[in-house]
N, C-alpha and C positions, 0 to 999 in steps of 0.2 A: 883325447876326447873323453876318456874314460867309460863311464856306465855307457855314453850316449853313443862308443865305436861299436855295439852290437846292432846301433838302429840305424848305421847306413845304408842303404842298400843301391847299388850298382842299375841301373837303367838300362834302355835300350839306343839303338843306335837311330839316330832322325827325330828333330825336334817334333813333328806332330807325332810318332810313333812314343815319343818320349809323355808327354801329356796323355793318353789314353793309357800308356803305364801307367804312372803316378796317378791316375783315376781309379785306375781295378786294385790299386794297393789298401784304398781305404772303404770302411763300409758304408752305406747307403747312410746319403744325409749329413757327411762329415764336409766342413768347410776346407779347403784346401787351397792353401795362396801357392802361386809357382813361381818363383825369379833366375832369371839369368843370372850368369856369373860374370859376366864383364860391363858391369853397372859400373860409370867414374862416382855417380853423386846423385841423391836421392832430399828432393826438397819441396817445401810447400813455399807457395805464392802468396806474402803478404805484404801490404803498403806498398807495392809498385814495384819489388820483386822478388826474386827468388831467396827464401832465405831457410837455413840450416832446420831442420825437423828437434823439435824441446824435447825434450826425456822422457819415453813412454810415449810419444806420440805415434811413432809408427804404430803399435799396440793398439793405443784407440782406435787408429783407420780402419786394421781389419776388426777390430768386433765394433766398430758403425756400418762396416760395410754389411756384416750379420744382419745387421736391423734395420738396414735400407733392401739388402735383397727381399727380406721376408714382410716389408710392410710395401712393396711394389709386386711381389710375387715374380722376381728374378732369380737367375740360378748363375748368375755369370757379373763379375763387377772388374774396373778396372782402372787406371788414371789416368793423367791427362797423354793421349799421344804424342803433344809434342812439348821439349825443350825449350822453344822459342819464346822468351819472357812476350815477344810482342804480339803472340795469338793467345798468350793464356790470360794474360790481363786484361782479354775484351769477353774470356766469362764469366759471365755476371753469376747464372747460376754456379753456383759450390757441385751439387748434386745434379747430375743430367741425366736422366732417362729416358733420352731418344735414340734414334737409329744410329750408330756411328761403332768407330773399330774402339774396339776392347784391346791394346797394346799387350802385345805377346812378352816382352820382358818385363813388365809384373802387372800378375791379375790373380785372381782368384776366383772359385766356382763350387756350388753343392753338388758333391758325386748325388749321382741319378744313373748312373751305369744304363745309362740310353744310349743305345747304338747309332741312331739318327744323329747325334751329337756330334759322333766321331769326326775327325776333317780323314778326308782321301784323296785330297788333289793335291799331295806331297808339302813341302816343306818351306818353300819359297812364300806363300800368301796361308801361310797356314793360320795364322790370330786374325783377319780379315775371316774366311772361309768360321772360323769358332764361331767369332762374332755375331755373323748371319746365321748361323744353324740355331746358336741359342733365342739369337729373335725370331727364329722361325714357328720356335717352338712357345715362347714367351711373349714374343712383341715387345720387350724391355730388357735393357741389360744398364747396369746402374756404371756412371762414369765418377768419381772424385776430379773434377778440372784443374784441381787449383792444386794437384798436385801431381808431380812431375819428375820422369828420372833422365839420364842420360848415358848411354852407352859408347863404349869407345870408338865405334864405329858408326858411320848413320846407317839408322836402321834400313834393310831390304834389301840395299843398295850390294851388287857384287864387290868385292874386293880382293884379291888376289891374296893377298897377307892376311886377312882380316881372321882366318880361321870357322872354324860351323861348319855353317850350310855353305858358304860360298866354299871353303876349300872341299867339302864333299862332291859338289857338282862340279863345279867349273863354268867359266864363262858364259858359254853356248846352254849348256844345259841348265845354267839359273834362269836365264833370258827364255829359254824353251817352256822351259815349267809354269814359268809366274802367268806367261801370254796364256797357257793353255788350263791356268786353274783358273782368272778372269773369264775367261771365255766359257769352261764348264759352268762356274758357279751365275753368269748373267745368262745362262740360257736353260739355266735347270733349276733348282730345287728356289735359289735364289732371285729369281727372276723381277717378282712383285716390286721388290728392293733396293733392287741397284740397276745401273746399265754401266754398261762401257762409254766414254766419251767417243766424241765422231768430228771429224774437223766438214766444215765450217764452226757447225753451232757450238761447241765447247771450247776453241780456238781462240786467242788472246788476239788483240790486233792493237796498232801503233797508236798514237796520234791519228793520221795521217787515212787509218783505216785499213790499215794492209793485215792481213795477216803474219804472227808472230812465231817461227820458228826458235827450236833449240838449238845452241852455239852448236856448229856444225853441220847443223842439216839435220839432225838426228831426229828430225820428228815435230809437231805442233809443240808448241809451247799454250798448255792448256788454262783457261780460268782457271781462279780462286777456287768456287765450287767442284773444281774433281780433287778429290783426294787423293794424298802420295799413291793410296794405295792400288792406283791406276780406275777407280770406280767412280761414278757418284753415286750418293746413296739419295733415295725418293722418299719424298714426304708421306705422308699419311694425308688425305682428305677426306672430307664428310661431302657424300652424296645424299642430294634431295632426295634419293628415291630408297634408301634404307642406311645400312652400317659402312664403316669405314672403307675405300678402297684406298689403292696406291697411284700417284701419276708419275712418272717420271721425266722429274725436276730436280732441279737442285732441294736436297732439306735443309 
């Protein structure tokens, strides 16, 4: 690496521990992208799919994303959640700036060495938990949709092999975490925002009307509207009688 083997420097152990590192290393106001290392392929969405990023494109993304944070008055940007060519070709908008997750294997954020920022309900929902503290603070966190990466493993999901966070916890204790950060973050700071789905009302059903389980038993097999991240997130409405509230609904 030569000159640049003096500017590595060694981390801490747990990916949310790991991000409020890499936040107190730079000074106030420095733009900071963070990526994972087990990325397979990193592409934008054009003419109907997925196709290879041009020379210097990624470059562009992050100093647009500079000038989309600061003409929204964001501090947190990110791209599209998912891989799936057939939810990304139905965003229309390029640029989004509503309520939704900020995908923890690549995003970027202006240190503000804000403590409120920090995530504390561990490792498992830790870019979910980011995602709401920054709109907690903002109301806006800027999305790039039409572009999109892929990891070796599906994201969140335990896996035995898979290495991280699943082989730090383990089974019991991924499944333990993730229930119990959903749970702090819908009944605390983030409440306005999100909810937890509930069966009947968020509950898929047949043809037929029945309600729809997962292969096995393991649970509701929930609408469209709740996201992987076990959450929905709530709209924003305008009440008649002054400024914006929250209902919780699908957004």
């Amino acid at each position: 690496l030569g000159e640049l083997s003096s500017r590595l420097i060694v981390g801490v152990r747990g990916a949310d521990l790991q991000v409020r590192f890499i936040e107190e290393c730079f000074p106030l106001g420095q733009h900071v992208v963070v990526c994972d290392d087990n990325i397979v392929w990193f592409r934008v969405f054009r003419e109907g799919n997925f196709a290879t990023l041009e020379p210097l494109e990624l470059e562009m993304l992050i100093k647009r994303a500079s000038q989309e944070m600061t003409q929204h008055g964001a501090h947190l940007w990110g791209i599209s959640p998912t891989c799936n060519a057939n939810y990304v070709k139905d965003s229309h908008a390029e640029v989004w700036t509503l309520l939704g997750l900020i995908y923890g294997a690549f995003f970027g954020f202006i240190v503000l060495h804000d403590p409120s920022l920090y995530t504390r309900n561990g490792q498992v929902k830790d870019d979910l938990e980011r995602s709401l503290r920054y709109w907690n603070r903002d109301r806006v966190v800027v999305r790039f949709r039409h572009y999109a990466c892929r990891k070796r493993d599906k994201p969140g999901a335990f896996k035995a092999r898979k290495g991280g966070i699943s082989a730090s916890l383990g089974e019991t204790k991924h499944r333990e975490e993730a229930a119990e950060a959903l749970q702090q973050m819908a009944s605390g700071f983030a409440r306005p925002f999100i909810r937890l789905p509930s069966a009947p009302r968020d509950q898929k059903r047949d043809k037929e009307g029945n309600l729809v389980v997962q292969p096995g038993g393991r649970g509701p097999k929930w609408k469209n509207h709740v996201s992987d991240t076990g959450v929905v997130f709530c709209r924003a409405i305008q009440s008649p009688l002054g400024p914006k509230s929250w209902e919780t609904v699908p957004a």
